[in-house]
N, C-alpha and C positions, 0 to 999 in steps of 0.2 A: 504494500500500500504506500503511494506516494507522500511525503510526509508537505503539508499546507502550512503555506509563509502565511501568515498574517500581517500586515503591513499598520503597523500604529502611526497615527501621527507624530509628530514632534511636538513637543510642549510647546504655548504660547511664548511671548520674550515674558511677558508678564507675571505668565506662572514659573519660570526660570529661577532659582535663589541668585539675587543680588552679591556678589561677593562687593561687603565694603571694607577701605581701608580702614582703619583707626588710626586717624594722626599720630606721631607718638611727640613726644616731648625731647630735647636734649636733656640729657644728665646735668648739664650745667646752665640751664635756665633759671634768671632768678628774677619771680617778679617782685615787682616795684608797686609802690603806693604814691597816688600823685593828688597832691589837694589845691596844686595852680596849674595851670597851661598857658601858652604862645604860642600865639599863630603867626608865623612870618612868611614871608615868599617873593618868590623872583618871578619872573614871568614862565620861568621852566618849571620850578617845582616849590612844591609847601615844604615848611619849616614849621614843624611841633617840637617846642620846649616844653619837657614836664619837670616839675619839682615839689619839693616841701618847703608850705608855707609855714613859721612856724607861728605866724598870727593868722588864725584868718580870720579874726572879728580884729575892729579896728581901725584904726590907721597903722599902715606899714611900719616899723621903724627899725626892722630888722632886714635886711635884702634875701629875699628869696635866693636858694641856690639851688640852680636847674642841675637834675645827675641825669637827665636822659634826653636828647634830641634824636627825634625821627624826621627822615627827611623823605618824602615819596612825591612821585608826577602827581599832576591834579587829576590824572584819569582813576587811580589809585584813589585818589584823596575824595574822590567823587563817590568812587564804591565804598569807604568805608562809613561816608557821610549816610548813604542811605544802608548801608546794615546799621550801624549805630542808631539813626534814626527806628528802623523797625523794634529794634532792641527795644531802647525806650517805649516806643507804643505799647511794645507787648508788658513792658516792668510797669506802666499806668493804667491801662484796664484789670490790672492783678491789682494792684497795693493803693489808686489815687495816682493826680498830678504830682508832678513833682515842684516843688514851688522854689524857683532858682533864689529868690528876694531872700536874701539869709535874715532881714529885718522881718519880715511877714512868716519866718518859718523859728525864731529863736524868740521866746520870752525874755524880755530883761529881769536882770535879777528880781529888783526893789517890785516890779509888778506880780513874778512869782511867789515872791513872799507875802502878796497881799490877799494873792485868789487862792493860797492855801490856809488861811489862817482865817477865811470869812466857814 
């Protein structure tokens, strides 16, 4: 008896398992904390200076010192404008606006002690 081929399709691409990468990280990656930024630039490329402020309510009287400058094309600078952007939308429909006004987002003291003491 002749033995009968069946012929199966092929999986869709869809139903296929996806092999993804997983970025990995350097071993000597170290990140950073940045509570000022600079925006500088040439007509070729942006300029971000990040550093620690070690005032940030106030007036300055201490100079900021930048430890980390990045410098990328504006096409670069264009795409991290809108990931950053989607970021934020997604971190404000979770938690609230973010309210940059550090006056409209910090109690002063003398009024903190007033609305906790009524």
């Amino acid at each position: 008896m002749p033995e009968e081929k069946i012929d199966t399709p092929a999986p869709a691409p869809e139903a296929q398992q996806v092999q993804m990468q997983v970025p990995s990280e350097p071993e000597n990656l170290q990140p950073i904390y940045a509570n000022f930024a600079r925006v500088t630039g040439s007509p070729e490329e942006l300029v971000l200076d990040f550093g620690l402020n070690p005032q940030p309510f106030g007036g300055p009287t201490i100079p900021v010192k930048v430890s980390e400058r990045l410098v990328m094309n504006y096409y670069t600078a264009k795409r991290l404008w809108a990931a950053l952007g989607m970021a934020l939308q997604r971190h404000e429909q979770a938690f609230g606006v973010l309210e940059t006004d550090v006056n409209k987002r910090v109690i002063p003291a003398a009024a903190r002690s007033t609305t906790t003491t009524r």
